[in-house]
Backbone of each chain as nested JSON, in Angstrom:
{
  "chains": [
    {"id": "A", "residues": [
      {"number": 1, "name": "UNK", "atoms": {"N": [0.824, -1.2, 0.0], "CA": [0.0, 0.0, 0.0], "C": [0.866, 1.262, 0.0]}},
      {"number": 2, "name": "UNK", "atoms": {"N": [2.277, 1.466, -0.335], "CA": [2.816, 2.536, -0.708], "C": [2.74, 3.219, -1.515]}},
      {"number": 3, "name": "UNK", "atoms": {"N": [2.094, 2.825, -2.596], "CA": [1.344, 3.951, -3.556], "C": [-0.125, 4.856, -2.617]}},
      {"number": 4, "name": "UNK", "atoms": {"N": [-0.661, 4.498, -1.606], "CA": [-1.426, 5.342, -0.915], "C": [-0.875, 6.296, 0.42]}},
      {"number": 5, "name": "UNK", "atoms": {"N": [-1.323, 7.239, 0.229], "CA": [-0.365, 8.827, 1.289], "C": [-1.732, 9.425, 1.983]}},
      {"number": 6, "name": "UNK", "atoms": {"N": [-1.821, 8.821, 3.39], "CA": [-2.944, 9.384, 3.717], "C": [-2.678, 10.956, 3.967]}},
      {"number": 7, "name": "UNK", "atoms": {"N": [-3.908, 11.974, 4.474], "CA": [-3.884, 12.618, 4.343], "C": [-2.971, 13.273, 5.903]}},
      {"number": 8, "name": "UNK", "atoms": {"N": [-2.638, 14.602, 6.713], "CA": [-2.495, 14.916, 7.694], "C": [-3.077, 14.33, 8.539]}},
      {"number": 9, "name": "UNK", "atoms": {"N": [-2.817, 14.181, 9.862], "CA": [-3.756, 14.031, 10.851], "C": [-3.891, 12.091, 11.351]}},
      {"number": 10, "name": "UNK", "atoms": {"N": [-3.617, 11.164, 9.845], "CA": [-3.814, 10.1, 10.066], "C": [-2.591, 9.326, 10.403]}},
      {"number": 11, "name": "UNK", "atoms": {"N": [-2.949, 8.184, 11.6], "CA": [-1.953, 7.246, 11.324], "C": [-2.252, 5.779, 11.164]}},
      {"number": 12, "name": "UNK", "atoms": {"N": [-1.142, 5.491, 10.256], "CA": [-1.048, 4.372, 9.919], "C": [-1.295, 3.087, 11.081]}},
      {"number": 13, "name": "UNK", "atoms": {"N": [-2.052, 1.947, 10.977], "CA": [-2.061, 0.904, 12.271], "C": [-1.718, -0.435, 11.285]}},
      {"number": 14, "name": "UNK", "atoms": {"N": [-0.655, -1.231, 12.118], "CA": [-0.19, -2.119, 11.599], "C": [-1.382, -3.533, 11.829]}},
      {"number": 15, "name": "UNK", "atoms": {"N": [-1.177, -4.313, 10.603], "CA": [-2.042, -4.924, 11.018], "C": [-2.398, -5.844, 12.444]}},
      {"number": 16, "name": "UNK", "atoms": {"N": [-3.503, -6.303, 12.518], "CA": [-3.314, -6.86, 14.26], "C": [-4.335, -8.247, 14.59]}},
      {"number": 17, "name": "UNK", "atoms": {"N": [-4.084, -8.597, 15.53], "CA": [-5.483, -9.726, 15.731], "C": [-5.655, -9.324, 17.233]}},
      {"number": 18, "name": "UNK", "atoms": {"N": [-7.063, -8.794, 17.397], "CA": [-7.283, -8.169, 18.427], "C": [-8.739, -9.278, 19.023]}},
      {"number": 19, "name": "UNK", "atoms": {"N": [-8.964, -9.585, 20.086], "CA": [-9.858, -9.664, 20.74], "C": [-10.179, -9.275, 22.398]}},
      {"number": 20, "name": "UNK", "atoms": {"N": [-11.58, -9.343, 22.554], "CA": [-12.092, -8.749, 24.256], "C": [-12.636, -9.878, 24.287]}},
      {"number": 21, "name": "UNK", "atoms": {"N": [-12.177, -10.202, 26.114], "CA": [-13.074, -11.127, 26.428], "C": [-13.611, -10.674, 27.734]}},
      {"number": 22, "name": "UNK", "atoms": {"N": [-15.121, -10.427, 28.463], "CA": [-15.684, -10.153, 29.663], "C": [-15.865, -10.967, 30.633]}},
      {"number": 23, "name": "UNK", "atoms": {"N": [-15.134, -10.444, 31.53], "CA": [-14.9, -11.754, 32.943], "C": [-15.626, -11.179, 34.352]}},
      {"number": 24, "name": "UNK", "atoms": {"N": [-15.51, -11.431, 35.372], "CA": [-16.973, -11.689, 36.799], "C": [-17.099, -10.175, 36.742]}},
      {"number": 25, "name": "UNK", "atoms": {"N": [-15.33, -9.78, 37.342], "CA": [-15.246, -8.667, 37.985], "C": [-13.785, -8.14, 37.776]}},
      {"number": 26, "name": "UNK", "atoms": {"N": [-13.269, -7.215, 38.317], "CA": [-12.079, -6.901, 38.171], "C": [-10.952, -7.492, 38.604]}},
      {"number": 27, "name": "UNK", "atoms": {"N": [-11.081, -8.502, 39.928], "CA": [-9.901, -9.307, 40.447], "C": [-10.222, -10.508, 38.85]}},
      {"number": 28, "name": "UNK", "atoms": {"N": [-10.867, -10.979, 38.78], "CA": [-10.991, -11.754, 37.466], "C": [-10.379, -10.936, 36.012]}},
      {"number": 29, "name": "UNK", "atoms": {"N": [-10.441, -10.301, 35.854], "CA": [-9.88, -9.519, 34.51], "C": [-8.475, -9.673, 35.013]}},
      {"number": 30, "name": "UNK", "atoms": {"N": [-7.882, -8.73, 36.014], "CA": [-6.745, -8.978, 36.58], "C": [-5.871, -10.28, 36.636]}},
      {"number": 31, "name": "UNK", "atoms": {"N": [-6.476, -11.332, 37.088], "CA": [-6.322, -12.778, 37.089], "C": [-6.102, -12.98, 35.226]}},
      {"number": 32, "name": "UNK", "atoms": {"N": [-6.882, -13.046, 34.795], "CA": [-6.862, -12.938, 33.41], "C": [-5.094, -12.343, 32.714]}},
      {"number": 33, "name": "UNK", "atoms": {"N": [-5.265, -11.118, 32.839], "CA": [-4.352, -10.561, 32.676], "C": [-2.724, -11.027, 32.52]}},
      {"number": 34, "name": "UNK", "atoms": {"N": [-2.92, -11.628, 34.105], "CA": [-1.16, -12.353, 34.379], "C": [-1.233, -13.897, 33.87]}},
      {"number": 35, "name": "UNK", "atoms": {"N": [-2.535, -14.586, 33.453], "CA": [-2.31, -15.954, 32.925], "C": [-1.649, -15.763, 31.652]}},
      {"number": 36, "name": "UNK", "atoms": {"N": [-2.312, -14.116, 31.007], "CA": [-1.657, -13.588, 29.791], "C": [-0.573, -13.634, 29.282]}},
      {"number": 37, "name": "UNK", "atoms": {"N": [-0.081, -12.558, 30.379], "CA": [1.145, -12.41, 30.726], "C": [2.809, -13.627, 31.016]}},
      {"number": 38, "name": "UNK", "atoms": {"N": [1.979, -14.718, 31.36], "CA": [2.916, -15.487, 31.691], "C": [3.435, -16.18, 30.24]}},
      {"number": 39, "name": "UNK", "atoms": {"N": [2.245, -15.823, 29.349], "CA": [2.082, -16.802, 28.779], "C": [3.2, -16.083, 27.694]}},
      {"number": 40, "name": "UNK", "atoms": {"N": [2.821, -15.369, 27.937], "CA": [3.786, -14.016, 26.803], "C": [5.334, -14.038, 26.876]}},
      {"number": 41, "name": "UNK", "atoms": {"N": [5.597, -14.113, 28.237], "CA": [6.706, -14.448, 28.739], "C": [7.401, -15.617, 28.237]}},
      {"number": 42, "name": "UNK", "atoms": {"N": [6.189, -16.608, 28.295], "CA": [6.903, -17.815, 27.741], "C": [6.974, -18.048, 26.08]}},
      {"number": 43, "name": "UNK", "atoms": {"N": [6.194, -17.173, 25.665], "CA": [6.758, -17.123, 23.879], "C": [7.729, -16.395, 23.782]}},
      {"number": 44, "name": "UNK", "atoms": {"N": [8.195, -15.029, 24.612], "CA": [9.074, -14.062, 24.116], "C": [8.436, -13.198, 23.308]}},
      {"number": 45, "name": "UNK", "atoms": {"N": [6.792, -13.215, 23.382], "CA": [6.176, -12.221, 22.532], "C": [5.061, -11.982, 22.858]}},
      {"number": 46, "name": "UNK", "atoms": {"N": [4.461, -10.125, 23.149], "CA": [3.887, -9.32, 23.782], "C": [2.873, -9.101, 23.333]}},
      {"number": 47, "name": "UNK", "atoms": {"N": [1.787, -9.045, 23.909], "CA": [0.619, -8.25, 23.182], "C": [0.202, -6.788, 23.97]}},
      {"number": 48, "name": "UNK", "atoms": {"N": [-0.218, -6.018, 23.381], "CA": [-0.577, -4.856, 23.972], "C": [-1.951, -5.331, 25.045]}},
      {"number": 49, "name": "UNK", "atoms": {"N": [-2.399, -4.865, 26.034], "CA": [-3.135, -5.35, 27.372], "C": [-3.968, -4.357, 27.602]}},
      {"number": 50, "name": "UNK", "atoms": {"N": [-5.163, -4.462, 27.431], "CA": [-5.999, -3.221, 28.039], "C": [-6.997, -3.716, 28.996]}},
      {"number": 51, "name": "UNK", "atoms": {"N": [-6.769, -3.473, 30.092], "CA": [-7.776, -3.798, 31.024], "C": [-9.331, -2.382, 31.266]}},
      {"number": 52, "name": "UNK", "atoms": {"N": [-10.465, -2.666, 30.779], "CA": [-11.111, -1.861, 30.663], "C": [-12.488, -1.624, 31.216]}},
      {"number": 53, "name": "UNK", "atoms": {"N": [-13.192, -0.62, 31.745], "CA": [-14.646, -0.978, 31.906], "C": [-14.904, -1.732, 33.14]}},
      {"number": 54, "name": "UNK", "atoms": {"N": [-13.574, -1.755, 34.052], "CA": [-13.834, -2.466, 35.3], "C": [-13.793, -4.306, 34.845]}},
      {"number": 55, "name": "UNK", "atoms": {"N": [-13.912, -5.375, 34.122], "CA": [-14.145, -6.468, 33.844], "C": [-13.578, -7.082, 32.316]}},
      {"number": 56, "name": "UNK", "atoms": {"N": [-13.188, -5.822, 31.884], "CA": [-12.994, -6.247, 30.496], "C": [-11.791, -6.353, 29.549]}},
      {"number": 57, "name": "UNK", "atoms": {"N": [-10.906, -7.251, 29.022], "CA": [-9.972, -7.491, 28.852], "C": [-9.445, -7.767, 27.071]}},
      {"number": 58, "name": "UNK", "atoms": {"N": [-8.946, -6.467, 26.888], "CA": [-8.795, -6.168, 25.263], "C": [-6.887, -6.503, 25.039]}},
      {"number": 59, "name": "UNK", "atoms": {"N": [-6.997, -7.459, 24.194], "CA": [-5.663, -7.967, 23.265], "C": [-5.305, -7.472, 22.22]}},
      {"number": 60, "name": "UNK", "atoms": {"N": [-4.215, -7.285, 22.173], "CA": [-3.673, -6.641, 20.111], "C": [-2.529, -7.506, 20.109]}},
      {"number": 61, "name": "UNK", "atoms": {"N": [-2.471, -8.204, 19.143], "CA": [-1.515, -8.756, 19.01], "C": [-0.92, -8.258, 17.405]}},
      {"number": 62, "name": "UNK", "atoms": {"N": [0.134, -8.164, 17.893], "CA": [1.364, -7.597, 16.016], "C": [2.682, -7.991, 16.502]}},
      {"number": 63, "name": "UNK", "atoms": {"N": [3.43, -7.768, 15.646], "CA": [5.175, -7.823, 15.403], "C": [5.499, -6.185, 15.134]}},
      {"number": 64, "name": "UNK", "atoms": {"N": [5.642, -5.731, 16.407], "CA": [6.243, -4.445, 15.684], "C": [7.027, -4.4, 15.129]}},
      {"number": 65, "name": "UNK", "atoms": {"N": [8.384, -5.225, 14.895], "CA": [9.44, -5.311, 13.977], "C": [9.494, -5.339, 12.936]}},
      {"number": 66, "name": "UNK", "atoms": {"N": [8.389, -5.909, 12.334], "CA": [7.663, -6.312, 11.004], "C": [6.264, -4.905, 10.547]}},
      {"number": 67, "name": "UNK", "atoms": {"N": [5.602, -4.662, 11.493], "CA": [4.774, -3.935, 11.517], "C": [3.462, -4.899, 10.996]}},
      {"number": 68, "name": "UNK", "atoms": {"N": [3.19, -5.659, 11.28], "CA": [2.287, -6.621, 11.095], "C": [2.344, -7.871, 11.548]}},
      {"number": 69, "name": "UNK", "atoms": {"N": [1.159, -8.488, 10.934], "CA": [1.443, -9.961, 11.766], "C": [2.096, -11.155, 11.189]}},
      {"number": 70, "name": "UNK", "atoms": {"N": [2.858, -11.633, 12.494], "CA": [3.675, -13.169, 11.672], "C": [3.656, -14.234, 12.739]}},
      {"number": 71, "name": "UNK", "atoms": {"N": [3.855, -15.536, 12.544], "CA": [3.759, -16.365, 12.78], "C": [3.505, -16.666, 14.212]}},
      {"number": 72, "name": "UNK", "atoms": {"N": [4.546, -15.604, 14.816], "CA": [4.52, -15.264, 16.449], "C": [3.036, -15.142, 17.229]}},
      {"number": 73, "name": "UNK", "atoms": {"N": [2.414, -14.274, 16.183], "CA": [1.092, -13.654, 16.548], "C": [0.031, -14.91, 16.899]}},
      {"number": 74, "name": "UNK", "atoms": {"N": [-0.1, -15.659, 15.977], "CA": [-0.717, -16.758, 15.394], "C": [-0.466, -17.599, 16.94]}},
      {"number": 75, "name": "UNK", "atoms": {"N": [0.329, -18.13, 16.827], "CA": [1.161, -19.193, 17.962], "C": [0.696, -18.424, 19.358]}},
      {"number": 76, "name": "UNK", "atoms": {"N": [0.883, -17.088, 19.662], "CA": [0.519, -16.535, 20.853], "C": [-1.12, -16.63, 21.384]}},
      {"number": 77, "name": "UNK", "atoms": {"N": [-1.743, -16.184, 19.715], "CA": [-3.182, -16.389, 19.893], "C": [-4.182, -17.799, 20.43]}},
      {"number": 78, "name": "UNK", "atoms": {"N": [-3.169, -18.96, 19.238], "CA": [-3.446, -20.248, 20.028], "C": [-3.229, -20.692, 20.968]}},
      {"number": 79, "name": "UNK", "atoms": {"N": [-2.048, -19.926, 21.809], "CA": [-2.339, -20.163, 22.925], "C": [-2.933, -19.253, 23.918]}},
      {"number": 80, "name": "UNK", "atoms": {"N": [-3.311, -18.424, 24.236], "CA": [-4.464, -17.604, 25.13], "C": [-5.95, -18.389, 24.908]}},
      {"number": 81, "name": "UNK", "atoms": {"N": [-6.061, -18.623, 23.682], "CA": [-7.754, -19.272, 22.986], "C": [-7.518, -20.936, 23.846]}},
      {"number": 82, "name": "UNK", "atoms": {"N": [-6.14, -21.368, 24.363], "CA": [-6.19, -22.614, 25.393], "C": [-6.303, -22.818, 26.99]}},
      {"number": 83, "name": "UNK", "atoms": {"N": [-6.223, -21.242, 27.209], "CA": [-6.528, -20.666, 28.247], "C": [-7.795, -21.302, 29.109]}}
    ]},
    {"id": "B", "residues": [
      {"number": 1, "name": "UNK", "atoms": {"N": [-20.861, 22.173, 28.606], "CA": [-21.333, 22.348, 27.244], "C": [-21.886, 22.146, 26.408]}},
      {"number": 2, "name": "UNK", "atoms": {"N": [-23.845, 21.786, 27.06], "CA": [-24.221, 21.081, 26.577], "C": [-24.757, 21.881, 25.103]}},
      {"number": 3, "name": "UNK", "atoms": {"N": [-24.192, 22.769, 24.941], "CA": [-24.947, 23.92, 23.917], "C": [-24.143, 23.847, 22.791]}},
      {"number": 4, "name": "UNK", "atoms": {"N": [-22.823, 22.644, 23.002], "CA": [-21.973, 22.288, 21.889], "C": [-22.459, 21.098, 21.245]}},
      {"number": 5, "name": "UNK", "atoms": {"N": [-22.829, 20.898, 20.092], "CA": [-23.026, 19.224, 19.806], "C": [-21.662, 19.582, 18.482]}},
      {"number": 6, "name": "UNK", "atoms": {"N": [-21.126, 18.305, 18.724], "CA": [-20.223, 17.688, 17.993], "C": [-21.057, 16.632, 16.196]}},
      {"number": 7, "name": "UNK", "atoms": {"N": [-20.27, 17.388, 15.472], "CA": [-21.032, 16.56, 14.136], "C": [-20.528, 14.968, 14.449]}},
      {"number": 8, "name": "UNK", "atoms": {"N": [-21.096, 14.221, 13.468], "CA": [-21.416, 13.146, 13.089], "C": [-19.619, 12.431, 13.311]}},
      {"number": 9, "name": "UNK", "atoms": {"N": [-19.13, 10.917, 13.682], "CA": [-18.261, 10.683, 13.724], "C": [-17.297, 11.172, 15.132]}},
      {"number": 10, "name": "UNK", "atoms": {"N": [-17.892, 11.943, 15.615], "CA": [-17.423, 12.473, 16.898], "C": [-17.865, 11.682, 18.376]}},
      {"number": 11, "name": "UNK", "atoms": {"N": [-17.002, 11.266, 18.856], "CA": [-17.371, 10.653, 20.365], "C": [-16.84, 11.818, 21.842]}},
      {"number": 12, "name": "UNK", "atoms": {"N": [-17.648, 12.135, 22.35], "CA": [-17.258, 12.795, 23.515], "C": [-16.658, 12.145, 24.492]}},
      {"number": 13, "name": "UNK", "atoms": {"N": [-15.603, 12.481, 25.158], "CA": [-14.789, 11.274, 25.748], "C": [-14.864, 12.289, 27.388]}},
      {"number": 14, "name": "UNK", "atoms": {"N": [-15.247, 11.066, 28.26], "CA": [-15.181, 12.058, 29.768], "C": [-14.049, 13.013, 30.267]}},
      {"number": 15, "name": "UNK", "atoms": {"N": [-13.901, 13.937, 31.179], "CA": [-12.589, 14.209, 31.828], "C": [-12.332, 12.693, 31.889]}},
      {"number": 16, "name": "UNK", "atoms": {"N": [-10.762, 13.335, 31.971], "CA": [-9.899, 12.111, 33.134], "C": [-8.751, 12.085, 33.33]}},
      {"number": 17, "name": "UNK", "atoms": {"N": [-8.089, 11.721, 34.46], "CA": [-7.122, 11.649, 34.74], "C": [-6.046, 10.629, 33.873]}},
      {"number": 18, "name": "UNK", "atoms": {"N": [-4.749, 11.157, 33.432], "CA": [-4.005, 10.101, 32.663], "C": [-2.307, 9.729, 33.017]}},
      {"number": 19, "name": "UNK", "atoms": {"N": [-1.808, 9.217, 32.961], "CA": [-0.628, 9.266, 33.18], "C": [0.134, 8.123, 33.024]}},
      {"number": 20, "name": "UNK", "atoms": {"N": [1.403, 8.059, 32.387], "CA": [1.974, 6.687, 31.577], "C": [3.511, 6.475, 31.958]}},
      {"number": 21, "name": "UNK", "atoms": {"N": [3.663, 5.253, 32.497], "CA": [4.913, 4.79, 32.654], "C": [5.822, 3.92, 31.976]}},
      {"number": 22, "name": "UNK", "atoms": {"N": [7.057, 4.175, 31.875], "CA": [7.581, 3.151, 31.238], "C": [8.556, 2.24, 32.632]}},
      {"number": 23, "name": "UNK", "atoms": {"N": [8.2, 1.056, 32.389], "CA": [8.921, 0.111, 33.054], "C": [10.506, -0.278, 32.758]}},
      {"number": 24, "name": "UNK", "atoms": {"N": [11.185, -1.321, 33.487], "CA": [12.318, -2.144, 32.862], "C": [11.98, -2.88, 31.793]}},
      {"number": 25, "name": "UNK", "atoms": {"N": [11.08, -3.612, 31.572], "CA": [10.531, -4.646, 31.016], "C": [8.996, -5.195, 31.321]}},
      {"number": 26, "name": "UNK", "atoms": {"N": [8.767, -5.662, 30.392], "CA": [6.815, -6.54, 30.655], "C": [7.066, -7.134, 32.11]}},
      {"number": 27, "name": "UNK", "atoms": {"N": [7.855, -7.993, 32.682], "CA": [7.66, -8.41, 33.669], "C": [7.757, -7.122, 35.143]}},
      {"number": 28, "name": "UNK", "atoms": {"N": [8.239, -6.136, 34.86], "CA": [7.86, -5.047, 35.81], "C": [6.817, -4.468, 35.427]}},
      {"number": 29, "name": "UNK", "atoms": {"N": [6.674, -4.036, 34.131], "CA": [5.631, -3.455, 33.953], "C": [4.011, -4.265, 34.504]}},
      {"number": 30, "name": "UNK", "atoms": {"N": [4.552, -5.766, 34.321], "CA": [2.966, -6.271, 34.714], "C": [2.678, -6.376, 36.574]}},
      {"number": 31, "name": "UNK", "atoms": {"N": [3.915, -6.299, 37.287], "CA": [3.963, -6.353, 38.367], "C": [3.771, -5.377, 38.9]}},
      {"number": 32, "name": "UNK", "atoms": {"N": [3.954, -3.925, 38.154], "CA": [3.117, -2.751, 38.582], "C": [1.83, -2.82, 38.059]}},
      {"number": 33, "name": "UNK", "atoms": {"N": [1.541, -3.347, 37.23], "CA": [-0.399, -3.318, 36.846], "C": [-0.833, -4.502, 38.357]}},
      {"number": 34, "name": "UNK", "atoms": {"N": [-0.061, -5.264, 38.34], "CA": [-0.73, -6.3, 39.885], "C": [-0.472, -4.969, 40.844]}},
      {"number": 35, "name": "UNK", "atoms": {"N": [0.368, -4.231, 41.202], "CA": [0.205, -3.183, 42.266], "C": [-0.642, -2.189, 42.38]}},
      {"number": 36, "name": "UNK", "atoms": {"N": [-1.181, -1.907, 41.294], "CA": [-2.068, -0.817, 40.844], "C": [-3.685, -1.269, 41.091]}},
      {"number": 37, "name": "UNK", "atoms": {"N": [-3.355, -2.712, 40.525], "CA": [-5.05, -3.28, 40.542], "C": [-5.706, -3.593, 42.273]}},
      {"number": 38, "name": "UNK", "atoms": {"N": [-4.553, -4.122, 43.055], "CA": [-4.032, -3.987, 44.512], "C": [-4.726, -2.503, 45.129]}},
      {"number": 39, "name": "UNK", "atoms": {"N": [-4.112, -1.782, 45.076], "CA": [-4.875, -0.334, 45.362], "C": [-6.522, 0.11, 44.956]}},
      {"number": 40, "name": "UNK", "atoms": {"N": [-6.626, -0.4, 43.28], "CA": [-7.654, -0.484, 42.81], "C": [-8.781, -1.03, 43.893]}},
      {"number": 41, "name": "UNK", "atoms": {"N": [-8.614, -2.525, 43.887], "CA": [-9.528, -3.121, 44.991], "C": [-9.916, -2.528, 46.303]}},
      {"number": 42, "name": "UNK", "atoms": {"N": [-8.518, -1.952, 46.773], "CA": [-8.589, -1.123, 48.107], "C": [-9.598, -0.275, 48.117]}},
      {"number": 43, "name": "UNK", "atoms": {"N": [-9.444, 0.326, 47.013], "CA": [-10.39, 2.179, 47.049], "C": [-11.602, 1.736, 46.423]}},
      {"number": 44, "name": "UNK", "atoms": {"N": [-12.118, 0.492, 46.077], "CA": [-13.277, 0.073, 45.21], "C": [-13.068, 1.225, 43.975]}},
      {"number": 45, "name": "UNK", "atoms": {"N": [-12.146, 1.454, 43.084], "CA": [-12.167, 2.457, 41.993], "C": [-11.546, 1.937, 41.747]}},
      {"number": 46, "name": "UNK", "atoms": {"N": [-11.937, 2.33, 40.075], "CA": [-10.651, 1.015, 39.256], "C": [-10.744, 1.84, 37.615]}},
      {"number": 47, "name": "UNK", "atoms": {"N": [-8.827, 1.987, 37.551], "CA": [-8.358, 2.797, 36.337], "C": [-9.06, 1.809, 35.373]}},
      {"number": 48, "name": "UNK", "atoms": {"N": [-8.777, 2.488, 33.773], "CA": [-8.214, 1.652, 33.113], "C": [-6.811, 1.659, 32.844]}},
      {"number": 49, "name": "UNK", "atoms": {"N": [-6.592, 0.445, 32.472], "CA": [-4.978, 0.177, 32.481], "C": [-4.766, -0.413, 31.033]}},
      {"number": 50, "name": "UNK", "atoms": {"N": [-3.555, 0.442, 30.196], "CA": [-3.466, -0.342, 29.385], "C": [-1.288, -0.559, 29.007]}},
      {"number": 51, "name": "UNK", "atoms": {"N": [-1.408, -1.888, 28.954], "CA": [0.2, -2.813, 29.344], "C": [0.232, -2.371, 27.465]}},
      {"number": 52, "name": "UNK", "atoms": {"N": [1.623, -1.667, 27.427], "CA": [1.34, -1.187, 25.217], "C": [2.938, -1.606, 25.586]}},
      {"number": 53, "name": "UNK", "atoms": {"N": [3.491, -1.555, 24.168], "CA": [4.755, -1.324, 23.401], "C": [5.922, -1.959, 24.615]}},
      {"number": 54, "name": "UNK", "atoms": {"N": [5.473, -3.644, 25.31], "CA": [6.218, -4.224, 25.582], "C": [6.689, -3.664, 27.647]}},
      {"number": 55, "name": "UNK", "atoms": {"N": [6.757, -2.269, 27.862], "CA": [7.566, -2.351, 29.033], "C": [6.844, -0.882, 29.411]}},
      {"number": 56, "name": "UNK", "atoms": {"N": [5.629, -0.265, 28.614], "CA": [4.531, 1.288, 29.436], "C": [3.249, 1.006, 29.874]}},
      {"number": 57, "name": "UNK", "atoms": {"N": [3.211, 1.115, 31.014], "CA": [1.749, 1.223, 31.792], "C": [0.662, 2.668, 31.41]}},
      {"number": 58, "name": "UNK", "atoms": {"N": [-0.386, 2.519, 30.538], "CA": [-0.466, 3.955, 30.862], "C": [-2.069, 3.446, 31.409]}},
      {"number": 59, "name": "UNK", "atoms": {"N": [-2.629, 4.753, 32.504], "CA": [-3.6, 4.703, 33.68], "C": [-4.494, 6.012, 33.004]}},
      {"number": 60, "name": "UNK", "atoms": {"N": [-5.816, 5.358, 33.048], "CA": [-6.607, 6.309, 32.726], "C": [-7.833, 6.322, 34.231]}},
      {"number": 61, "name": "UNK", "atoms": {"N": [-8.049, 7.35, 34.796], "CA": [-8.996, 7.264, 36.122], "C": [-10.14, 8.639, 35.78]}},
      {"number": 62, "name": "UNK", "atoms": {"N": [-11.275, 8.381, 35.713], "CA": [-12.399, 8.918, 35.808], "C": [-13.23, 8.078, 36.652]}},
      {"number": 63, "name": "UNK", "atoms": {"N": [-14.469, 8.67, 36.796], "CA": [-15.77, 8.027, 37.319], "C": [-17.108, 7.936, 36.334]}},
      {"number": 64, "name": "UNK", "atoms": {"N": [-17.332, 6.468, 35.646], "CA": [-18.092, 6.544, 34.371], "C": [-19.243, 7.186, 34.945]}},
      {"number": 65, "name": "UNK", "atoms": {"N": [-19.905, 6.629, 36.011], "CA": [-21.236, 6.922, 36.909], "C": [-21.53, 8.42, 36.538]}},
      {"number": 66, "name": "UNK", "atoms": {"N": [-20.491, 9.194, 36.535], "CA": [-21.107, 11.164, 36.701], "C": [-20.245, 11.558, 35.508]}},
      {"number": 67, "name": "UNK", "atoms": {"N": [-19.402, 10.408, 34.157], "CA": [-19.106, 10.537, 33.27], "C": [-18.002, 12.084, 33.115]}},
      {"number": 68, "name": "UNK", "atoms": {"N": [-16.717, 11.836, 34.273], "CA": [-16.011, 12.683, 34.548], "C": [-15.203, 12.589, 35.712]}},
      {"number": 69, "name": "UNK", "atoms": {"N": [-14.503, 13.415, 36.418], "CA": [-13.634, 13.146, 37.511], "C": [-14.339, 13.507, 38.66]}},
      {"number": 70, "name": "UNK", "atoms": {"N": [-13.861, 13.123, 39.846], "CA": [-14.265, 13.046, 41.019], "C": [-13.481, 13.084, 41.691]}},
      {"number": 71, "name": "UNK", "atoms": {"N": [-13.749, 13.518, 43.495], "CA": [-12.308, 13.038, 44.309], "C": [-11.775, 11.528, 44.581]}},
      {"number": 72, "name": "UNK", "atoms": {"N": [-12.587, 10.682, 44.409], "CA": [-12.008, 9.145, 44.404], "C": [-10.964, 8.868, 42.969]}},
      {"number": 73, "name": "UNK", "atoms": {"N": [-11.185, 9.812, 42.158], "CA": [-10.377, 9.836, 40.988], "C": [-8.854, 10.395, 41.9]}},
      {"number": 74, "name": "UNK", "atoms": {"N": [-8.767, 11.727, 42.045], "CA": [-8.071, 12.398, 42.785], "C": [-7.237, 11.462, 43.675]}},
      {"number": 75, "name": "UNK", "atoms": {"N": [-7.877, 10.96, 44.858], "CA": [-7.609, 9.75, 46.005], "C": [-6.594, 8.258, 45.118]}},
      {"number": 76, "name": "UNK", "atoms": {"N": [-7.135, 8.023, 44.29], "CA": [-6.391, 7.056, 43.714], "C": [-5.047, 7.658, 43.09]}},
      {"number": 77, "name": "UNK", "atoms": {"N": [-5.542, 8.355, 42.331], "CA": [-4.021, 9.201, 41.967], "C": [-2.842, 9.38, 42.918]}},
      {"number": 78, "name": "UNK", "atoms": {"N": [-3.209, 9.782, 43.876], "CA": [-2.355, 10.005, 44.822], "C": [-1.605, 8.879, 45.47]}},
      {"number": 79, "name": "UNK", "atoms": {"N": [-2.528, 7.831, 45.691], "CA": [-2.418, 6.41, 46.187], "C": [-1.166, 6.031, 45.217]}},
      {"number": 80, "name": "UNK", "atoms": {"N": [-1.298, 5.896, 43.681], "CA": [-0.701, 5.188, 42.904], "C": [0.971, 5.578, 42.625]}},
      {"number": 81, "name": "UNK", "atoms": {"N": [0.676, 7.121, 43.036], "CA": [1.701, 7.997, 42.824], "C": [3.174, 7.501, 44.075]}},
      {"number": 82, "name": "UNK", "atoms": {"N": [1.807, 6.969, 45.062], "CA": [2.984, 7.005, 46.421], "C": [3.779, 5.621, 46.404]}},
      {"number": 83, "name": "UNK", "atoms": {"N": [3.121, 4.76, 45.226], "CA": [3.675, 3.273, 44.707], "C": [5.368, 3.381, 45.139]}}
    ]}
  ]
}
C-alpha cells in the first residue's frame, strides 16, 4: 500500500489480531491478565493489554518489527484461545 | 457544554485523569499493573490500564457513573503515585 499517502492528521495501524473477552469482575480480569502475561513471557512475545470498563480485557496482538502480523502472533493467539 | 453538539463521527470522551509509565521490562511493567489493581480493589475504583509497546503502563482514572472526575479519581491518583 505505498502507492497510498494518507492525508495529515492520520496514522497508519499495523495490522493486528485483536480480541475482548468479559470476565466476573475486576480481580478476574486482573487474574486474566497475568495468565496472559505469563504466557507471553513464555513465547518471548507481547501483546498490547488493556484492562477496561472495570471487567474487560482487550488484546492486540502484532510484530512491531515487522509492523504486522507473523507467525509469532498466530502461535501466541493459540495459545491464550487454550486458556 | 451542553450547547456544543459535535457533528457526526465524533465521540465525547469524559474528563480524566491520565498518566503513563515506562517500566524495565513486561515483567515489571505487569507487576506494577498487579500493584495498581491492589490499590484499585482497596479504594473500590478502578483505572483503566493499558500494558502497550512491551515495558509502558499507561492509567486512565475517571468516574463513568457522573461521566467525569471526582475526588475518588483524585484519592487514587495520589495512592498510585505514592507506589
Amino acid at each position: 500500500m505505498d502507492e497510498v499517502t494518507a492525508g495529515d492528521g492520520w496514522t497508519r495501524e499495523a495490522a493486528a489480531l485483536t480480541r475482548e473477552w468479559t470476565l466476573a469482575d475486576f480481580s478476574a480480569a486482573l487474574a486474566f491478565v497475568n495468565r496472559v502475561g505469563a504466557l507471553a513471557e513464555e513465547h518471548g512475545h507481547h501483546p498490547d493489554i488493556l484492562l477496561h470498563g472495570w471487567n474487560t480485557v482487550r488484546l492486540t496482538l502484532s510484530t512491531h518489527s515487522v509492523g504486522g502480523l507473523t507467525a509469532a502472533d498466530e502461535r501466541l493467539a493459540v495459545a491464550i484461545d487454550a486458556l
